[in-house]
C-alpha positions in Angstrom: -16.8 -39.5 36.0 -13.8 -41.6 36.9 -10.6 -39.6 37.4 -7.0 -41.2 36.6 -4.6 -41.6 39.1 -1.2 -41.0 38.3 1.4 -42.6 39.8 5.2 -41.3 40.5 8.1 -41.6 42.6 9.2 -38.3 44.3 12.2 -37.9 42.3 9.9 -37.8 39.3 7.7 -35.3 40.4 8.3 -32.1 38.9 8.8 -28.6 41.5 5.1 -27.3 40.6 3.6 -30.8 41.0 5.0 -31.0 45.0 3.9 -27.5 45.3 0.3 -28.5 44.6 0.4 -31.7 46.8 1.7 -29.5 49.9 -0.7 -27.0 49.2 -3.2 -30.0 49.3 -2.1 -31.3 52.5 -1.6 -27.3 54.4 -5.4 -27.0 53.6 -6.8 -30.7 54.0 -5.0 -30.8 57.4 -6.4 -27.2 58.0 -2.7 -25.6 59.3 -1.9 -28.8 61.7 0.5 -30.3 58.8 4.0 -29.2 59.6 7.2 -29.8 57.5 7.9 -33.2 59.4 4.7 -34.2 58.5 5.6 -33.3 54.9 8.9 -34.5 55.1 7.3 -38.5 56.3 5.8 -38.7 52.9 8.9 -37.9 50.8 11.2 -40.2 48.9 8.8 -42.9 48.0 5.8 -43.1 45.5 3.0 -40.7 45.2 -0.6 -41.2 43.6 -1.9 -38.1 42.3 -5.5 -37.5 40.8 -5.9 -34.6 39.3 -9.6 -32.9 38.3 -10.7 -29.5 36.0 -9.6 -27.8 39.2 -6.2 -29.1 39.8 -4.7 -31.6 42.2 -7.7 -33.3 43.8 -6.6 -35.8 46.0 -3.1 -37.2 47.0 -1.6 -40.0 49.1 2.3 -41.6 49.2 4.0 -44.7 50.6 7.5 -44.6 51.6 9.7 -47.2 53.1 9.8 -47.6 56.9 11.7 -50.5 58.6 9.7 -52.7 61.6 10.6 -55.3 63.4 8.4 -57.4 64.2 9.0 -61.2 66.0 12.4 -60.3 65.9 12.7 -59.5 61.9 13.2 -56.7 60.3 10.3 -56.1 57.2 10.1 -53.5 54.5 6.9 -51.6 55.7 5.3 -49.7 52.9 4.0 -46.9 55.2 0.9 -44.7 53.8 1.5 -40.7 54.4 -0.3 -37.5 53.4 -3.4 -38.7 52.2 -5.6 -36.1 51.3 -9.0 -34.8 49.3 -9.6 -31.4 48.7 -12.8 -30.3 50.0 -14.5 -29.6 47.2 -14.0 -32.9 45.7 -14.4 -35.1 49.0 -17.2 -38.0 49.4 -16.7 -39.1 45.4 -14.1 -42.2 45.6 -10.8 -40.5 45.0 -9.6 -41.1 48.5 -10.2 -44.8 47.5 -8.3 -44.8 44.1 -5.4 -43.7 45.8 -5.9 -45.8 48.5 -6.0 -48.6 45.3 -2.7 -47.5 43.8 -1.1 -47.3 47.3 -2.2 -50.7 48.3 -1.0 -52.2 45.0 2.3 -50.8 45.6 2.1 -52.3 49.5 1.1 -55.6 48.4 3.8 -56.1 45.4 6.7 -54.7 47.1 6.5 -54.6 51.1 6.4 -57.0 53.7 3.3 -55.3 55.1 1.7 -52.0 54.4 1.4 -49.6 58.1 -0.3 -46.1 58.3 -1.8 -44.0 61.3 -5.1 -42.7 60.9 -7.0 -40.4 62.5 -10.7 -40.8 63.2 -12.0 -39.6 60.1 -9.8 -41.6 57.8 -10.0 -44.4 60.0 -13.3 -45.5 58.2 -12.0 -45.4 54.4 -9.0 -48.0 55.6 -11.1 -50.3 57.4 -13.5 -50.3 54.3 -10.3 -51.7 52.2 -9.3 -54.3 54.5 -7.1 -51.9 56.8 -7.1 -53.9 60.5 -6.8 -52.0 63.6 -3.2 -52.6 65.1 -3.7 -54.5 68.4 -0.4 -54.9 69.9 2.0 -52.7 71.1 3.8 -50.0 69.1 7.2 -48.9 69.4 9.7 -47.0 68.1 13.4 -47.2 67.9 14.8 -43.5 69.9 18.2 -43.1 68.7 18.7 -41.3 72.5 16.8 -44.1 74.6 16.4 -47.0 72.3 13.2 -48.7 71.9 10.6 -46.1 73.4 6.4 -47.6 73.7 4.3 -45.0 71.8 1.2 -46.0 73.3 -0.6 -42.7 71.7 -0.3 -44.6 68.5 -2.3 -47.7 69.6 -5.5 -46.7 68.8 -4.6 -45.5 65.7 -2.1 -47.6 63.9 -3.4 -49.8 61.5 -1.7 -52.3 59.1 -2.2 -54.4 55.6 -0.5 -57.9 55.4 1.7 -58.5 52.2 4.2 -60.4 51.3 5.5 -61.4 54.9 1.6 -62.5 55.6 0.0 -62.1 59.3 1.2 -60.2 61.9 1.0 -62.0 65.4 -0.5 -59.0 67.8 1.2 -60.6 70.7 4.5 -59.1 69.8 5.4 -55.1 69.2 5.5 -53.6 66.2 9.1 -51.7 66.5 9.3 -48.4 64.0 12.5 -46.9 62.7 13.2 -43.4 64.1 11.8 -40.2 62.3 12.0 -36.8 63.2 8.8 -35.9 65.1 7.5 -39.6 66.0 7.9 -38.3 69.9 8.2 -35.1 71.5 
């Protein structure tokens, strides 16, 4: 059976329908999702599947600037992707993965996400390429800081500013929690 995904911005999604993405996320990230891990994948647009059971998977993109070759792009970055157990291993994480990338590809420069090991298999599947340059980000205390933690897992989609040339840093805005 093929669920719908439904697609929002954050403003449009109503108090109860946040509650049951966080609630998603608290238990697919089994208590090591935090409220600046919640608070990456706010103010930008959400796919939502819902099943019988409720909210069954989940996944945003938000806006993140990078500069890259010395330009700044509109990076549609991928947060708080999520199955809920039960409902795991039947194509949902893909068909928000489809709505996200549509999203990427029509209105970003490139599309950027960090994945962990696990999730690292259903981007490459959809065309997701390993990052392999450098990755910075831009401290607003000491300027632009080398995350080299997030080498190994930051992975990007090519959009409407085309390849990326690895020879040169990616250079993220600042967030809250991005380094310790």
């Amino acid at each position: 059976m093929t669920l719908r995904v439904r697609t929002a911005h954050t403003a449009d999604l109503a108090p109860a329908d946040l509650d049951a993405v966080r609630a998603l996320l608290d238990a697919a990230f089994d208590g090591d999702f935090g409220d600046e891990d919640w608070d990456h994948g706010l103010g930008g647009m959400h796919a939502l599947v819902h099943d019988a059971f409720g909210l069954a998977a989940h996944g945003a993109v938000v806006m993140r600037r990078v500069r890259h070759r010395g330009r700044w792009l509109r990076a549609g970055y991928v947060e708080n992707v999520a199955v809920r157990a039960d409902a795991r291993r039947g194509g949902l994480g893909g068909q928000v993965m489809g709505e996200l990338e549509r999203v990427v590809e029509r209105a970003y420069d490139l599309g950027a996400l960090s994945a962990s090991a696990d999730g690292a298999r259903l981007y490459t599947s959809r065309g997701w390429r390993l990052w392999r340059g450098e990755v910075h980000a831009l401290s607003p205390r000491e300027g632009d800081i080398r995350l080299p933690d997030e080498e190994d897992s930051t992975y990007v989609r090519p959009a409407l500013a085309g390849a990326l040339d690895p020879a040169h840093a990616l250079l993220f805005d600042w967030r809250d929690g991005d380094v310790l």
